[in-house]
C-alpha positions as CSV (number, residue, x, y, z in Angstrom):
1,X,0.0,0.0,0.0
2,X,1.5,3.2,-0.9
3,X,2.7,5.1,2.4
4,X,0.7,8.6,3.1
5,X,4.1,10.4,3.7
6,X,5.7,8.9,0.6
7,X,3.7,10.8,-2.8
8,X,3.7,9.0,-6.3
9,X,5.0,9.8,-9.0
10,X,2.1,11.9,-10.3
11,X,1.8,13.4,-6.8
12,X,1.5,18.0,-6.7
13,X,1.7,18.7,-3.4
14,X,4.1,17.8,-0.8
15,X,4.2,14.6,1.7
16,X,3.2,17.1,4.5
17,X,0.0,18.0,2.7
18,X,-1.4,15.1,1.9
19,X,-0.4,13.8,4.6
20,X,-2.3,16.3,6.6
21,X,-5.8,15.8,4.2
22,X,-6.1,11.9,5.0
23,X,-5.5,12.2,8.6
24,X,-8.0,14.9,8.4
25,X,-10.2,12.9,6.3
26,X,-9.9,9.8,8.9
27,X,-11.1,12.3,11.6
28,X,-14.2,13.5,10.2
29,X,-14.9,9.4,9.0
30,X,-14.7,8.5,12.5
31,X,-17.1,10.9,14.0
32,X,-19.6,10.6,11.9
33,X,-19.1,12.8,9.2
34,X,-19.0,10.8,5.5
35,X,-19.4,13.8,3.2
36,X,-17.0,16.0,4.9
37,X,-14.1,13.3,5.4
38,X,-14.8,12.3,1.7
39,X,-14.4,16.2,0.2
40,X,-11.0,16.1,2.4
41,X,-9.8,12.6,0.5
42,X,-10.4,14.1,-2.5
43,X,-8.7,17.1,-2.2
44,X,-5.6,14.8,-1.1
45,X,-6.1,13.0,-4.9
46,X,-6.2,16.5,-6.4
47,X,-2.5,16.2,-4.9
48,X,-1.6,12.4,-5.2
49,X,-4.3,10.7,-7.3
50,X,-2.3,7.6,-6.9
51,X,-2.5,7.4,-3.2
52,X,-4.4,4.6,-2.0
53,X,-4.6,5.8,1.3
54,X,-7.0,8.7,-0.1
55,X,-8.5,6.4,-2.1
56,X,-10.0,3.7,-0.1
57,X,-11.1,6.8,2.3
58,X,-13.2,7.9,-0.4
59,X,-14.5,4.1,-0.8
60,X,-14.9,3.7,3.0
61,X,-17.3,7.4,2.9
62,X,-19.3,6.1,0.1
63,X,-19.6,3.1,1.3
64,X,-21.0,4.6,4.6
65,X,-23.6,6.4,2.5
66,X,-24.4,3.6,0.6
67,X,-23.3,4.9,-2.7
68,X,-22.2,1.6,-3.3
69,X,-21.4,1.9,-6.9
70,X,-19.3,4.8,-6.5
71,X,-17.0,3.2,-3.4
72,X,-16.4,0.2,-5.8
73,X,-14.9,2.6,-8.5
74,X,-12.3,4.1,-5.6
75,X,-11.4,0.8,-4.4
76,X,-10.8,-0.5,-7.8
77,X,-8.5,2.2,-8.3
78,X,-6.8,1.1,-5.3
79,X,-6.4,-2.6,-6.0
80,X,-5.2,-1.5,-9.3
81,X,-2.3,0.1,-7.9
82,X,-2.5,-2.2,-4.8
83,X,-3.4,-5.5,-5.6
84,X,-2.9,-6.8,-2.5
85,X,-4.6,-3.9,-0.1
86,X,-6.8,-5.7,2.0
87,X,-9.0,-2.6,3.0
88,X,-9.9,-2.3,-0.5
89,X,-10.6,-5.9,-0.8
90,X,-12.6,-6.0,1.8
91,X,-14.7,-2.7,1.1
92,X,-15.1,-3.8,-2.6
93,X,-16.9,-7.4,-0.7
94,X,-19.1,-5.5,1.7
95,X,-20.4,-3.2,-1.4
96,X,-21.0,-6.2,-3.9
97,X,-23.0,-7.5,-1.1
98,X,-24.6,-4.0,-0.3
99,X,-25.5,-3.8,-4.2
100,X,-27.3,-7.7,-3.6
101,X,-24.1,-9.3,-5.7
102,X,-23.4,-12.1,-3.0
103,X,-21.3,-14.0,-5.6
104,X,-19.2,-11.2,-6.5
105,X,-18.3,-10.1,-2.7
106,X,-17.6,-13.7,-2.0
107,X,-14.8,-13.2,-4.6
108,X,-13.6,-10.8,-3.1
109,X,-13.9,-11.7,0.6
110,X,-11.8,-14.7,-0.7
111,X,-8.7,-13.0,-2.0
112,X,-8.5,-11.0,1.2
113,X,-8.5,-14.5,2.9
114,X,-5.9,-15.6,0.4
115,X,-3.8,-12.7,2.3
116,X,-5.3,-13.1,6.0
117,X,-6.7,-16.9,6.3
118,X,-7.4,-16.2,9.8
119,X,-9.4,-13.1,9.5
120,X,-12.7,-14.8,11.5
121,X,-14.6,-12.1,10.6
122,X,-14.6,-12.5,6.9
123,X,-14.2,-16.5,7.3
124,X,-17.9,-15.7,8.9
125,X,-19.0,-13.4,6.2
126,X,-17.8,-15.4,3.2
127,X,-20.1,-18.1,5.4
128,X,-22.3,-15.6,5.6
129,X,-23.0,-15.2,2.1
130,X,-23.1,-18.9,1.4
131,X,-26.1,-19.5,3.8
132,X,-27.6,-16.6,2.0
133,X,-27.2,-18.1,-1.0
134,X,-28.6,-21.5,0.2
135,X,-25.0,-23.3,-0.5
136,X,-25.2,-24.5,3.0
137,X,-21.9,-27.0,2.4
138,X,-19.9,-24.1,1.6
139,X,-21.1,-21.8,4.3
140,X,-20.7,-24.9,7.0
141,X,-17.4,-25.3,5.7
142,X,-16.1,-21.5,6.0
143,X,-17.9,-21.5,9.8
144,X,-16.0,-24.5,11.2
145,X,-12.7,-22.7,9.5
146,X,-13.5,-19.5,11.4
147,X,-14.0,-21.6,14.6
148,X,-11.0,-23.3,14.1
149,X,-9.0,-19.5,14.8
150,X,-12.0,-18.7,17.1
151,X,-14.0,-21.7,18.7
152,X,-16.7,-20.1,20.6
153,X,-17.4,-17.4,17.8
154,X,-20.7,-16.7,18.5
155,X,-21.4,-15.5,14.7
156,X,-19.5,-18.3,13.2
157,X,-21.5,-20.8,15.7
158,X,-25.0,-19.7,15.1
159,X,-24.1,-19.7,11.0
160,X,-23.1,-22.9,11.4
161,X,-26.4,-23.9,13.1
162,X,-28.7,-21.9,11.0
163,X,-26.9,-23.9,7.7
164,X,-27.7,-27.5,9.1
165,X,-30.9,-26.5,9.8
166,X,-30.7,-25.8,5.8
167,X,-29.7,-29.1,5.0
168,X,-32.4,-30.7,7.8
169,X,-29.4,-31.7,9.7
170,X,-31.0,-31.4,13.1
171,X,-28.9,-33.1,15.4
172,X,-25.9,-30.8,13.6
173,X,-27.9,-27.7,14.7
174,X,-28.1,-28.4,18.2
175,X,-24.6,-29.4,18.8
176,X,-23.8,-26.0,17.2
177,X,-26.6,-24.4,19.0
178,X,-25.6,-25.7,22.4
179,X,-21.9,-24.8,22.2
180,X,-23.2,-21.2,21.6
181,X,-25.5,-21.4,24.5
182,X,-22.4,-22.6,26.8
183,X,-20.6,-19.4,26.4
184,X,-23.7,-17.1,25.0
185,X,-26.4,-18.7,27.3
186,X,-28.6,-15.8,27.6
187,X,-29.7,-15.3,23.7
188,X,-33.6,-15.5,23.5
189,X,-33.7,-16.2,19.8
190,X,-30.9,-18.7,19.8
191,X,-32.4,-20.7,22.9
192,X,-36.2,-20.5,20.6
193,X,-34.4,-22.2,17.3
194,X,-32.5,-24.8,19.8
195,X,-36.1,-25.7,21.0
196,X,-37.9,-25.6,17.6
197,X,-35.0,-28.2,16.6
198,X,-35.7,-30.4,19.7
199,X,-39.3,-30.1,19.2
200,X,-39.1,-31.3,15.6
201,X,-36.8,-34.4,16.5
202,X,-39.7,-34.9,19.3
203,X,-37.6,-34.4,22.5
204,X,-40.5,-32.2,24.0
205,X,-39.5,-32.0,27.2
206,X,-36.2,-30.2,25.7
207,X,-37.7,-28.5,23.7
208,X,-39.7,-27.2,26.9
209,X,-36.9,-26.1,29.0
210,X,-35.3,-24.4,25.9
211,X,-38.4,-22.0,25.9
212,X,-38.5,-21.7,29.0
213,X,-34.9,-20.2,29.0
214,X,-35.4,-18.0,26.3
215,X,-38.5,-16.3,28.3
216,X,-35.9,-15.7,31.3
217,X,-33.2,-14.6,29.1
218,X,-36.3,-12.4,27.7
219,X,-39.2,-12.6,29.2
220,X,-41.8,-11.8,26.4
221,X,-40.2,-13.2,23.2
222,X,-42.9,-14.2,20.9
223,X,-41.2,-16.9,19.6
224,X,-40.9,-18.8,22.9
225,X,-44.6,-18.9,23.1
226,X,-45.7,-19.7,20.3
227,X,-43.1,-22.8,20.1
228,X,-44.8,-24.2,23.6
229,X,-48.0,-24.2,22.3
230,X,-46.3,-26.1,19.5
231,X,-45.2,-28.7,22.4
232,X,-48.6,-28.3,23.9
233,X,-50.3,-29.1,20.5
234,X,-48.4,-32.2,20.0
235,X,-49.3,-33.6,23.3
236,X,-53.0,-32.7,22.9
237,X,-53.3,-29.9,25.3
238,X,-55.6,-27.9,23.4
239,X,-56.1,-25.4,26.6
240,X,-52.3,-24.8,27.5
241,X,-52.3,-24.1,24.0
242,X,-54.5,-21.4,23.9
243,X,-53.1,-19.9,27.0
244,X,-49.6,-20.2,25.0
245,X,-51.2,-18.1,22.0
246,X,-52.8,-15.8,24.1
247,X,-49.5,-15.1,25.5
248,X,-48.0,-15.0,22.3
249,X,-50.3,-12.7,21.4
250,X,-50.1,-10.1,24.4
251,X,-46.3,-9.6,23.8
252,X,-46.5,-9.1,20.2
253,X,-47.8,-5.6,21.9
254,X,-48.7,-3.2,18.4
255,X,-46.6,-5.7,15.8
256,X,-48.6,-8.8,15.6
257,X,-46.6,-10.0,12.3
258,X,-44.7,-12.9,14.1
259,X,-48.8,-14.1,15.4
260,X,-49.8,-14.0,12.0
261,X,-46.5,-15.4,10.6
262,X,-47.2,-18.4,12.6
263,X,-51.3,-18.7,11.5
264,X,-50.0,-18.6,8.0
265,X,-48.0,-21.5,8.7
266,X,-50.4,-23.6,10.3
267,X,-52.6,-23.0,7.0
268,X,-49.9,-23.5,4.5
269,X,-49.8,-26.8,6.8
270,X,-53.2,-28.1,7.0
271,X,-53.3,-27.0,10.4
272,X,-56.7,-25.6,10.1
273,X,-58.1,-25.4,13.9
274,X,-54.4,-23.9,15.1
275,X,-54.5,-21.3,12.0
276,X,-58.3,-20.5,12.7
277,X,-58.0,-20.3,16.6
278,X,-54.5,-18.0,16.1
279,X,-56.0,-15.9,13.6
280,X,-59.4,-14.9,15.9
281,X,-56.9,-14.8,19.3
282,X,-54.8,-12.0,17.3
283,X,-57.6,-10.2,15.9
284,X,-59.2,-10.0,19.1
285,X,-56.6,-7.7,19.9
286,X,-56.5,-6.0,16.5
287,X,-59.9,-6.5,14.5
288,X,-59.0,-4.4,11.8
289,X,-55.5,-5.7,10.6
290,X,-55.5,-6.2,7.2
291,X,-53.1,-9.0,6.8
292,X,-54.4,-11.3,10.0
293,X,-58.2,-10.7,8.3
294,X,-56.8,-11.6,5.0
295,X,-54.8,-14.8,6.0
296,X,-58.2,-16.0,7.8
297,X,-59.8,-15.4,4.0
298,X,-57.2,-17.5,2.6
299,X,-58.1,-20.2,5.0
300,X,-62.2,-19.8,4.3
301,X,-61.0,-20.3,0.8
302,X,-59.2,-23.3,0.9
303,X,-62.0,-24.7,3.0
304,X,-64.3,-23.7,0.5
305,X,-65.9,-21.7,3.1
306,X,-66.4,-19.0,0.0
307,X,-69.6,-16.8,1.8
308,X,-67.3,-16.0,5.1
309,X,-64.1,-15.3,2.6
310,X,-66.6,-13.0,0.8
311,X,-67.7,-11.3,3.7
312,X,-64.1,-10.7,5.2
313,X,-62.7,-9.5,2.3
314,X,-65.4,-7.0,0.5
315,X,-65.0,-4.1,3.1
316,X,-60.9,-4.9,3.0
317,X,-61.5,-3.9,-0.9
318,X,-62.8,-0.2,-0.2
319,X,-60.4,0.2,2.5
320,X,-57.3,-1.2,-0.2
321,X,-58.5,-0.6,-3.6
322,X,-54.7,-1.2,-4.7
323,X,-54.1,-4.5,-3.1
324,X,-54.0,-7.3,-5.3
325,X,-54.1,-9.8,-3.2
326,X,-57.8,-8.8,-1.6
327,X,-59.1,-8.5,-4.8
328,X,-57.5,-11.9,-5.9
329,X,-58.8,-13.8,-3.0
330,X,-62.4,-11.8,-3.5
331,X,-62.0,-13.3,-6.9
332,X,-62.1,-16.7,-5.7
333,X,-64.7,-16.5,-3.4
334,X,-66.6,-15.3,-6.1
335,X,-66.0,-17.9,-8.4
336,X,-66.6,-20.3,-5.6
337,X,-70.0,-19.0,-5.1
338,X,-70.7,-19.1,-9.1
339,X,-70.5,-15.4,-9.2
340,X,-68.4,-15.0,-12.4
341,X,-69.4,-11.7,-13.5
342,X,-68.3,-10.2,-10.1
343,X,-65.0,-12.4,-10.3
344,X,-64.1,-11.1,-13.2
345,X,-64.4,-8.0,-12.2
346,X,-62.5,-8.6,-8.9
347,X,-59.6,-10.2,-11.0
348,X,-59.3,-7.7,-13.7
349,X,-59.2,-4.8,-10.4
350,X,-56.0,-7.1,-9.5
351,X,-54.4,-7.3,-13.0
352,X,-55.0,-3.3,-13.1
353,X,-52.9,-3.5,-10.0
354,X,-50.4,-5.5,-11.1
355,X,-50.1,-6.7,-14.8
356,X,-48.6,-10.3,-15.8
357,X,-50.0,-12.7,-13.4
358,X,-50.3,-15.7,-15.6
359,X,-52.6,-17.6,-13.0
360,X,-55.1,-14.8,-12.9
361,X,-54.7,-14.8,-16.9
362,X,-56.1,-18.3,-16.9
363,X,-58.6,-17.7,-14.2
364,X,-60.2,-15.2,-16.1
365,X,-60.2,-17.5,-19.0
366,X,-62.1,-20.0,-17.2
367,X,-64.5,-17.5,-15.7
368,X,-65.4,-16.0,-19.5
369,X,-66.0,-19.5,-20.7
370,X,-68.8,-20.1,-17.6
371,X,-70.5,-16.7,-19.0
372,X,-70.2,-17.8,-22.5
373,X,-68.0,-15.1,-23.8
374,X,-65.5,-17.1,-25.6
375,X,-63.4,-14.3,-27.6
376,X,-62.5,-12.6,-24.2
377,X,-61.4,-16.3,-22.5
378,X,-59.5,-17.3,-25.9
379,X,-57.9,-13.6,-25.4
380,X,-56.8,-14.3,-21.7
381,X,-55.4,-17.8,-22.2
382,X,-53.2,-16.2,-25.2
383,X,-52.3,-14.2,-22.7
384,X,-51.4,-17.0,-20.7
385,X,-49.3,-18.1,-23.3
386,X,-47.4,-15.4,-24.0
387,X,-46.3,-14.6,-20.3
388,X,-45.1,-18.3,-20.4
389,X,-48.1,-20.3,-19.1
390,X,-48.2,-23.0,-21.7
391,X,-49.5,-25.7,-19.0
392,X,-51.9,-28.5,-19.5
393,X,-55.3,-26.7,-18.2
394,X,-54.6,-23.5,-20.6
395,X,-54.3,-25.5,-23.9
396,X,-56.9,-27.8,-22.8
397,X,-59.1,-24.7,-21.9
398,X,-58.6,-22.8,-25.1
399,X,-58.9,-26.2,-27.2
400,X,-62.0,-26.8,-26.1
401,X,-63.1,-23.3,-27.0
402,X,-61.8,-23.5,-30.3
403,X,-63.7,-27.1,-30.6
404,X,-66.9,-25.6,-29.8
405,X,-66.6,-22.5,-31.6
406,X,-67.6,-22.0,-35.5
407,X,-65.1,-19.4,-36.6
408,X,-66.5,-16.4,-34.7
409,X,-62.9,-17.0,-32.1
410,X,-59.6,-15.3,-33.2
411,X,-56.5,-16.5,-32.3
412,X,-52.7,-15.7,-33.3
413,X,-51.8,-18.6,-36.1
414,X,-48.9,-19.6,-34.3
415,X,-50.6,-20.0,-31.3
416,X,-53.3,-22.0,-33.1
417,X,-50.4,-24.2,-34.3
418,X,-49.0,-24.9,-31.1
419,X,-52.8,-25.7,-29.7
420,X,-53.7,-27.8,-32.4
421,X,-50.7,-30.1,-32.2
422,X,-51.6,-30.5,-28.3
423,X,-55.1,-31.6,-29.6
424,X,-53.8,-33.9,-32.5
425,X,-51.6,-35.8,-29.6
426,X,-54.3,-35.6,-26.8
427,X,-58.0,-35.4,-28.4
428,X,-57.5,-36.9,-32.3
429,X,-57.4,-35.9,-35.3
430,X,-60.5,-34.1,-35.2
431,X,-60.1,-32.4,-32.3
432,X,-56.7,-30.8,-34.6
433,X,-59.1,-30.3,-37.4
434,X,-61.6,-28.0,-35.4
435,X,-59.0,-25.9,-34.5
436,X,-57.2,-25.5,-37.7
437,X,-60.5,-24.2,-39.2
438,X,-59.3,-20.9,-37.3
439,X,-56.6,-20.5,-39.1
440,X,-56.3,-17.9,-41.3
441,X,-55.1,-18.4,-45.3
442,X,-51.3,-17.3,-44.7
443,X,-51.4,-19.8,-41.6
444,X,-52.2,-22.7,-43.9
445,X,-48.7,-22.2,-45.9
446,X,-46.6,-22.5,-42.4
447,X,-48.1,-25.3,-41.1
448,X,-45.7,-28.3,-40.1
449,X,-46.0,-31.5,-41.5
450,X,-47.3,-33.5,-38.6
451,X,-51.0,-31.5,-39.6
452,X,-50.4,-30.5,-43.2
453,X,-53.1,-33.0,-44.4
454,X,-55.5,-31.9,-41.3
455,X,-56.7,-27.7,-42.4
């Protein structure tokens, strides 16, 4: 790294000057004071433009003010004249991950470690960035080298838990998790995970006394609670459970997210009475949150329950007329009660909100066909198509339009191409010949052979 006192050959002002602007620059950084410390590294490379000192403190202040792109371009300068200067190295790591390149920092990350193996800190973050990227061999490997320097690391230890949890390597997890707790033993959110992990191998009672710890370590830590009534659940003690929720509950205080986390993941479960009984404990509290009433729609939905759904849902579309998830989910309970007319209009209010959902494309096809309007359903499942949606029910759908229809339909050729080969190898040749008939004179000279002898 070129020495501050020592100016390159480029360099206009004197040792003492520059010199003078970077520790400057290093004062202001320190307290706080990004902009100002980077104005005083620059006016040390309007003297020394080669002086990396200057120029990883302009990376560093950027970095700080997460101008990302603009720190990389000062620390490339740097490596370019330092290829080994590990501040830059490491500054150009944390940005690519800053930026959401986690490939690119770990590129980085590892030729700093090619210069410092036993930096812990970015053995950790290289994990770091593996568990991130769901390589959770990789990340496992780069924790258990950090805890070789370090052994009771507790970032490197809870890494190394958290990745073979990844991998479902339970009994893995709680070695690491335990070792944390020996020298860490009063982390509430570790002590939860190390009693989620017993309760999923089925060693309740340790799963128990993990809670339990975590509520002393903290006493109203959601998580805690809601993973006894797990252990309550599982033994069939519907009424400790409740209490369990209702604690849950209470000291969610005005956040209730990690109580309606949890009710979504009963229903994505099957877990229908511990998602229903969640959702009305929490709303109890708060009766007008939009995401606990919308979660218990989703469950009335997938229980067919469409009239409750309905009912939840229609005031939650005045309230949110640009949420296009109410106005999906009204859709379906529309459609459930045969109301097409008003699902289509609850779908369309959804596409309006956001464009290019390719399974509300092919709802709306189905729910023109039930009103007879086959040009608009042939429309939506071309639609279908063309955002990528060439699945089984969407060219089954339009076939069977086309089938029924006696040339009033219009269809791209090429799409009517692609749907009458599906026909000719699932319904016959005269399911192909029905919809060939759409096909306009130009579209007869490009069939392919397979159905030249079918339009």
């Amino acid at each position: 790294m070129t020495a501050i006192n020592r100016p390159s050959r480029n360099s206009k002002g004197t040792p003492g000057q520059v010199i003078s602007l970077v520790k400057d620059g290093r004062r202001l950084f320190r307290a706080g004071n990004y902009t100002q410390a980077k104005s005083r590294f620059e006016e040390a490379l309007d003297l020394d433009p080669e002086n990396t000192y200057a120029l990883v403190g302009c990376g560093d202040a950027c970095r700080r003010l997460a101008d990302y792109r603009a720190a990389i371009q000062f620390y490339k300068q740097a490596v370019a004249i330092d290829p080994d200067n590990p501040y830059a190295l490491l500054g150009l790591g944390d940005c690519h991950r800053g930026l959401g390149l986690i490939a690119e920092a770990i590129g980085y990350w590892q030729d700093l470690l090619r210069l410092q193996p036993a930096n812990v800190q970015i053995l950790t973050r290289v994990g770091d960035a593996y568990r991130r990227l769901e390589r959770f061999e990789e990340a496992i490997k780069s924790y258990k080298a950090a805890l070789e320097f370090d052994p009771f690391n507790p970032y490197a230890l809870r890494g190394l838990a958290d990745s073979h949890r990844g991998l479902r390597q339970t009994d893995e997890a709680i070695r690491a998790w335990e070792t944390y707790n020996l020298y860490h033993p009063d982390n509430a959110a570790v002590l939860a995970r190390l009693g989620d992990a017993y309760k999923q191998i089925g060693e309740l009672d340790k799963a128990v006394d993990a809670y339990g710890k975590a509520l002393l370590a903290e006493r109203d830590y959601v998580y805690a609670y809601l993973g006894l009534a797990d252990v309550a659940v599982l033994r069939g003690d519907d009424g400790q459970a409740h209490r369990f929720w209702q604690q849950a509950v209470l000291a969610c205080g005005d956040d209730l997210a990690p109580a309606c986390r949890r009710a979504d993941i009963y229903r994505k479960q099957g877990k229908v009475r511990e998602a229903k009984l969640l959702y009305h404990l929490a709303l109890e509290v708060q009766p007008d949150n939009k995401f606990l009433r919308t979660g218990l729609a989703s469950l009335h939905i997938e229980q067919k329950d469409y009239a409750e759904a309905e009912e939840i849902l229609k005031p939650l579309a005045s309230l949110y007329p640009d949420d296009e998830f109410i106005f999906t989910g009204l859709g379906d309970a529309y459609s459930g009660q045969g109301k097409f007319r008003e699902a289509i209009a609850a779908w369309e209010h959804a596409l309006a909100c956001i464009d290019g959902n390719t399974f509300l494309y092919s709802r709306l096809a189905d729910a023109y066909t039930r009103i007879g309007d086959r040009q608009r359903a042939a429309d939506y499942y071309v639609k279908s198509f063309e955002a990528g949606d060439f699945s089984y029910r969407a060219i089954n759908g339009l076939t069977k339009i086309l089938q029924r229809d006696h040339g009033e339909v219009s269809v791209p050729d090429h799409w009517l191409i692609r749907v009458a080969l599906f026909a000719l190898d699932n319904r016959g040749e005269e399911a192909a010949r029905q919809v060939l008939r759409h096909l306009s004179p130009a579209g007869r000279e490009k069939l392919p052979s397979r159905l030249a002898g079918l339009a």
